[in-house]
C-alpha positions in Angstrom: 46.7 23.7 -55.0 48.7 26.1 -52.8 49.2 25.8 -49.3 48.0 28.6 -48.7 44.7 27.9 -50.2 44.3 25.0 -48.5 44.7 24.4 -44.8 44.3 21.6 -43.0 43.7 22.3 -39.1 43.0 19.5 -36.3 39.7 19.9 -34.7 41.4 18.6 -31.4 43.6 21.6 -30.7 41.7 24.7 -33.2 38.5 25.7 -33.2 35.9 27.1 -35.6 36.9 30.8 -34.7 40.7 30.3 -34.8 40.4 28.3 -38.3 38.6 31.4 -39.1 41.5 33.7 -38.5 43.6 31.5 -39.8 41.8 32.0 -43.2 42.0 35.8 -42.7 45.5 35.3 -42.3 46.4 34.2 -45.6 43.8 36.4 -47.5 46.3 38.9 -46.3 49.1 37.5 -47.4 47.8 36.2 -51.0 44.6 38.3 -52.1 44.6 35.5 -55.0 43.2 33.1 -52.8 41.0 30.2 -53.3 37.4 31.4 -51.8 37.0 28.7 -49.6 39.2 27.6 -46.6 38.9 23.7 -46.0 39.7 22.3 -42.4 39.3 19.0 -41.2 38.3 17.7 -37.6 40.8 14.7 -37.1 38.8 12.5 -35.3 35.4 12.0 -37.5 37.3 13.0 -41.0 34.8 15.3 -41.5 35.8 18.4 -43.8 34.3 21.6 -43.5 34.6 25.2 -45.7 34.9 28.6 -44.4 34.1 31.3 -46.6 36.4 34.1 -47.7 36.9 37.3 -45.9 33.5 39.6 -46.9 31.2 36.0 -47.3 28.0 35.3 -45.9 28.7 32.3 -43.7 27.0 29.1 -44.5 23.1 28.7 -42.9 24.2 25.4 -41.4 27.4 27.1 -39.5 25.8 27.0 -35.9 26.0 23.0 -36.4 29.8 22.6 -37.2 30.4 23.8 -33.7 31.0 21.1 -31.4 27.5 20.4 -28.8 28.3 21.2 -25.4 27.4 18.6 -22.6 24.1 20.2 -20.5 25.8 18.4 -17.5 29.2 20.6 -18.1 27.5 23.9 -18.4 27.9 27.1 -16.2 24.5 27.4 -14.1 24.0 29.9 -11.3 21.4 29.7 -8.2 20.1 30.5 -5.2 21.0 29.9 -1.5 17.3 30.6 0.5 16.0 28.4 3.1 11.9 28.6 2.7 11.9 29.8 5.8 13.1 33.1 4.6 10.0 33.6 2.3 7.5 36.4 3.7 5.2 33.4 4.4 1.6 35.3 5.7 1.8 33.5 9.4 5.4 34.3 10.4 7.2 32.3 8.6 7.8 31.4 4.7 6.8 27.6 3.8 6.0 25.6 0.7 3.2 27.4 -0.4 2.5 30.1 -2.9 5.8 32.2 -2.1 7.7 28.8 -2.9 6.0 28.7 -6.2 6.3 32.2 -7.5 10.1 31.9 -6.1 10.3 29.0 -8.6 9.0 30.9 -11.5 11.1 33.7 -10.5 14.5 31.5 -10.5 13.2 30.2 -14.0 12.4 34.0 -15.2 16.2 34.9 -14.4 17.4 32.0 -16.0 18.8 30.1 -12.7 18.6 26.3 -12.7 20.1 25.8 -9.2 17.7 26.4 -6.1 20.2 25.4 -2.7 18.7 24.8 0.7 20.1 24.7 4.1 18.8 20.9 5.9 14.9 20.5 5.4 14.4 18.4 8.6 13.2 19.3 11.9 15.0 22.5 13.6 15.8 22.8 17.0 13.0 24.4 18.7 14.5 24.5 22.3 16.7 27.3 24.0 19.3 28.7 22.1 18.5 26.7 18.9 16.4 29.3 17.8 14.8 27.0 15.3 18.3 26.1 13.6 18.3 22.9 11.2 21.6 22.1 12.3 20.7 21.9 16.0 17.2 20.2 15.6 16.3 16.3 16.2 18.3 15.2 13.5 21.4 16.3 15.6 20.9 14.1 18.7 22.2 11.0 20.2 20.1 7.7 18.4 17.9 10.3 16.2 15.9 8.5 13.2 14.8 11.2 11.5 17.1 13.1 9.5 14.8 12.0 6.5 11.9 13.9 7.8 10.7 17.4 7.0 10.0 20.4 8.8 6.5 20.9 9.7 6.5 24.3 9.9 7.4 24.5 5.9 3.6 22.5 5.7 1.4 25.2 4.1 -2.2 26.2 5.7 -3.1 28.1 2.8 -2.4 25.1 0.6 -4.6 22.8 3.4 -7.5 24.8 3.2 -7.4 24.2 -0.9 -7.0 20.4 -0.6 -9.8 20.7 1.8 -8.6 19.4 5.1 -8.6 22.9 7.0 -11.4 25.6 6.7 -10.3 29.3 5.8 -12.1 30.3 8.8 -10.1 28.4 11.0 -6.6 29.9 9.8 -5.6 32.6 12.2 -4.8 36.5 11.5 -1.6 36.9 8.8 1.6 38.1 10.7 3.5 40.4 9.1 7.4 39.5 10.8 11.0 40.7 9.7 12.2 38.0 11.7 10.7 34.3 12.9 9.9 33.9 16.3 10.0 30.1 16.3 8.8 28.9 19.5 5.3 31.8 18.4 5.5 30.0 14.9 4.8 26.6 16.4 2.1 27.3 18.8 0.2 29.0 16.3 1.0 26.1 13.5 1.3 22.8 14.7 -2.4 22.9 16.1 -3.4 23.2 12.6 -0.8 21.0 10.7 -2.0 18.5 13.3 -5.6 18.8 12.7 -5.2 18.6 9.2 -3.2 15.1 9.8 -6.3 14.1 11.5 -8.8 15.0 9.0 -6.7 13.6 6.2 -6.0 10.0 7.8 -9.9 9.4 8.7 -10.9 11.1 5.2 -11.1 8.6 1.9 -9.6 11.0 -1.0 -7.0 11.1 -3.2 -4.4 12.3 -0.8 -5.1 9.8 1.5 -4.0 7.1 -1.1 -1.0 8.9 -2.2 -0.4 8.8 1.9 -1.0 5.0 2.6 1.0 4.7 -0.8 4.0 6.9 0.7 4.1 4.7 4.0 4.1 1.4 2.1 7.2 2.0 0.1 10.3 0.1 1.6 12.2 2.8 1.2 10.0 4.9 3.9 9.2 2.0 5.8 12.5 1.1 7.2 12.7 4.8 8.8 9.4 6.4 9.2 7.8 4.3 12.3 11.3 4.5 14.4 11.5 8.4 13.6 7.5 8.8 14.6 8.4 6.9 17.9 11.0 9.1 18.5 10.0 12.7 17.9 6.8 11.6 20.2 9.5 10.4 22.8 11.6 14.1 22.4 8.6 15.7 22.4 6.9 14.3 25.4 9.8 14.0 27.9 12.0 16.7 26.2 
């Protein structure tokens, strides 16, 4: 058999599409050719046919291409704090804006959702409720494992039954987030939710005790309580 008819090309270096031109190559130099191209992939000893120039391609062609790695694909996010949602008191949080932000990053085809730190933000002069400048930045501090507060949904409260919908005040409608405003009008609440929830016997309360029992909480959680009630009572 000719050479020309016959051509043997190493997976490692050539791909499908270049073995392909390589075949359209030689149909142009000798019309007499063989109808099928054969190529092998070096490593496996597989061989594969292409079909001459004006050919339907085989239905199984998809599969002689080599699978890509998910872990080495191109994937494309987001960078949005939750605090940046249009939450409905003044601030976005992990409620329903969260969620439908979610399906929206799915929607578009995004796989990547970046935050900014989740912890505690500074909440005193000049921090203006900056991550970067909250608890978790000072001398001693315990909590850079904790979570915001002010991320804590009412909405979502009222649905696992440990606030009232009466007791949720009047939706602000804010370009910006007036922190210090935002925590007076929140942390009553998230607090009397915490209240409600410890001395109530349902599911969440489980899943809570649960939480606080797991070593890898443990050896945190109690110091960093101690110390944001420290912070917060001698500032």
């Amino acid at each position: 058999m000719a050479i020309s008819q016959l051509c043997l090309l190493n997976f490692t270096y050539l791909s499908v599409h270049e073995a392909y031109r390589a075949s359209l190559w030689n149909h142009a130099r000798e019309p007499i050719a063989a109808p099928l191209i054969s190529f092998s992939r070096s490593r496996s000893g597989v061989i594969f046919s292409m079909p001459s120039v004006g050919e339907d391609l085989p239905v199984d062609y998809g599969d002689w291409l080599p699978k890509p790695d998910p872990k080495d694909r191109r994937r494309a996010g987001v960078l949005l704090h939750p605090t940046s949602f249009r939450g409905p008191y003044g601030i976005g949080d992990l409620g329903d804006q969260a969620f439908e932000f979610l399906d929206w990053l799915h929607f578009s085809g995004c796989s990547v959702w970046q935050v900014v730190p989740l912890v505690p933000p500074g909440r005193k002069a000049n921090e203006e409720g900056s991550p970067y400048s909250g608890q978790v930045k000072r001398p001693l501090m315990k909590d850079a494992n904790c979570g915001n507060t002010l991320l804590i949904s009412l909405d979502e409260r009222v649905k696992d039954g440990l606030l009232e919908k009466d007791e949720l005040p009047q939706p602000i409608d804010a370009e910006l987030v007036n922190f210090s405003a935002v925590a007076d009008l929140k942390d009553p609440l998230v607090a009397k939710a915490a209240k409600r929830l410890i001395q109530s016997d349902v599911e969440l309360k489980k899943q809570l005790e649960d939480f606080s029992k797991d070593q890898n909480i443990t050896r945190w959680l109690e110091d960093a309580a101690y110390f944001a009630a420290i912070d917060d009572t001698f500032n």
